[in-house]
N, C-alpha and C positions, 0 to 999 in steps of 0.2 A: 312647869308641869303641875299642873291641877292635883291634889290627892283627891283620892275616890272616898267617899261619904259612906257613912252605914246605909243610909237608905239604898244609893244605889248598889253596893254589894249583896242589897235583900234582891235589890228588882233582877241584878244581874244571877243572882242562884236562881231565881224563878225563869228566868228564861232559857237555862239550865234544865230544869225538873219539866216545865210544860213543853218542851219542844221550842218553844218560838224563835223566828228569827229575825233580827234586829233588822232592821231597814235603813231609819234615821235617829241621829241621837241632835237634843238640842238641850244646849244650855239658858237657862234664865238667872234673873236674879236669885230667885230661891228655890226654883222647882225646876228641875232636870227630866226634860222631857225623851221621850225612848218611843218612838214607832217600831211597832212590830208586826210578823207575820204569824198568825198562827197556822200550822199546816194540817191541824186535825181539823178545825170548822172551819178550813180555806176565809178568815176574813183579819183584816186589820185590828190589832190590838193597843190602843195609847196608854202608855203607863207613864207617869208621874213621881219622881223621889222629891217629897217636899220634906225642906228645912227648916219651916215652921216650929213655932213650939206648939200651937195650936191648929189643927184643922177644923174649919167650920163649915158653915154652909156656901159664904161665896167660893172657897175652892173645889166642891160640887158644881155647883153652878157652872165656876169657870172652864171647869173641865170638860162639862158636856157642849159646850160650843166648840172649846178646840177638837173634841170626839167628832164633831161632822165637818168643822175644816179639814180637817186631817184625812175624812173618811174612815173612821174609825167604828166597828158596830160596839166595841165593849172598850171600856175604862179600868185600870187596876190604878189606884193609891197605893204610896209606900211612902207609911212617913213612920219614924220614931216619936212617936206621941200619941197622944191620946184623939179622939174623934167624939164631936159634939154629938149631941142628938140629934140634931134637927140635918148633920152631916150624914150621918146615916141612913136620915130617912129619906132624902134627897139621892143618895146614893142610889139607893134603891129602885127609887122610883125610875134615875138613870141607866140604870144597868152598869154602876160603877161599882169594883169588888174593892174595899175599903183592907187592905193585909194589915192586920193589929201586929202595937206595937211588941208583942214578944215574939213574932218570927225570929229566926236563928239568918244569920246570914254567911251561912256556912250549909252542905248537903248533911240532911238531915242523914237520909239513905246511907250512908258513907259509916254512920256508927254499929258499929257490930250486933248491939241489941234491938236496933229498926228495921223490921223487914222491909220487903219491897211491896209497894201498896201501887195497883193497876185500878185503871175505870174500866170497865169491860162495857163490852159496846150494847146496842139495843138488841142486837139480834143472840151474843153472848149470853145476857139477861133471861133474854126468854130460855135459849136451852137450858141455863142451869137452873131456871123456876120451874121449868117442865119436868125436868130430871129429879128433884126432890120435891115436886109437885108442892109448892110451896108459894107463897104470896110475899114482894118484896117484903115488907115489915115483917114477917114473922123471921125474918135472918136478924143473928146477930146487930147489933147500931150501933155507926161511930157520928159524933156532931161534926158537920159541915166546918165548926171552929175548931176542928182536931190541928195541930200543925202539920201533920201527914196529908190530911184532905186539904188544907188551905195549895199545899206546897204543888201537889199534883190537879190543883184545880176542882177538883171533889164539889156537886152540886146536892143541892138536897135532892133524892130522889136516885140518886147514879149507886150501881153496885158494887162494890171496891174488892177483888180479890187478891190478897194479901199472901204473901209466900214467906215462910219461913224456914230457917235450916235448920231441923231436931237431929239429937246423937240420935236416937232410938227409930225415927221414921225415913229418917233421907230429908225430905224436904217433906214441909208441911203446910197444904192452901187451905184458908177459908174465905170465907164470905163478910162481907158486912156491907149493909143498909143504910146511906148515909140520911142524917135527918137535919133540920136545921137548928143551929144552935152556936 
């Protein structure tokens, strides 16, 4: 029996926190591959735990071919290591979500001083800008590289309402504006 790798016990809490659900799983030489389903944007998701010490550009590259073998519209990375520039930028360009390597591969949620952090939906968005007649940016900002936002999938742009348990209030919701970063 195979032991399970840090990478894939990142990809497997993410699949955990984002809803998704696993399809197919495939083993390679060094990169353990996971189709998935995501059930909020109904579309295929190919994730990837590479054992690499380095990720570059050809595993962008390689990745956005098996993203349309597969049928897949988005790519997520999960490697323990570090990401070249030019991996990045290619990332990007692919629509592939690169997870750094200090993800926790454990539910962040589960710690008593983490609240629980939601994307609220588009039409959500508008009642609560309406409601404090407000423009996204002027709420509270958390970066898109928050480990909260990474974990729940958090887009630049999306409004993240965040619940907390206070002695003095009962529960306590805010707001925040995710930007990139």
């Amino acid at each position: 029996m195979k032991t399970e790798t840090i990478e894939e016990r990142k990809a497997q809490n993410l699949l955990k926190l984002r809803g998704y659900k696993l399809k197919k799983r495939e083993e390679q030489k060094e990169i353990i591959s996971l189709l998935v389903k995501a059930p909020k944007e109904k579309k295929n998701v190919l994730i990837w735990c590479i054992l690499a010490r380095v990720v570059g550009v050809a595993y962008t590259e390689k990745m956005e071919k098996a993203m349309k073998a597969a049928g897949a519209e988005k790519g997520i990375i999960v490697a323990n290591t570090k990401y070249t520039f030019a991996a990045k930028k290619k990332a990007k360009k692919y629509g592939i979500e690169l997870i750094p390597k200090r993800f926790p591969p454990f539910n962040i949620f589960k710690h008593g001083l983490v609240p629980i952090h939601e994307i609220l939906s588009a039409e959500e968005t508008k009642e609560l800008l309406e409601k404090y007649r407000v423009k996204p940016y002027q709420l509270p900002q958390i970066r898109a590289s928050d480990t909260a936002a990474i974990a729940i999938g958090a887009k630049p742009g999306d409004v993240l309402k965040i619940t907390r348990d206070s002695v003095t209030a009962g529960k306590c919701v805010s707001y925040r504006y995710v930007i990139p970063g």
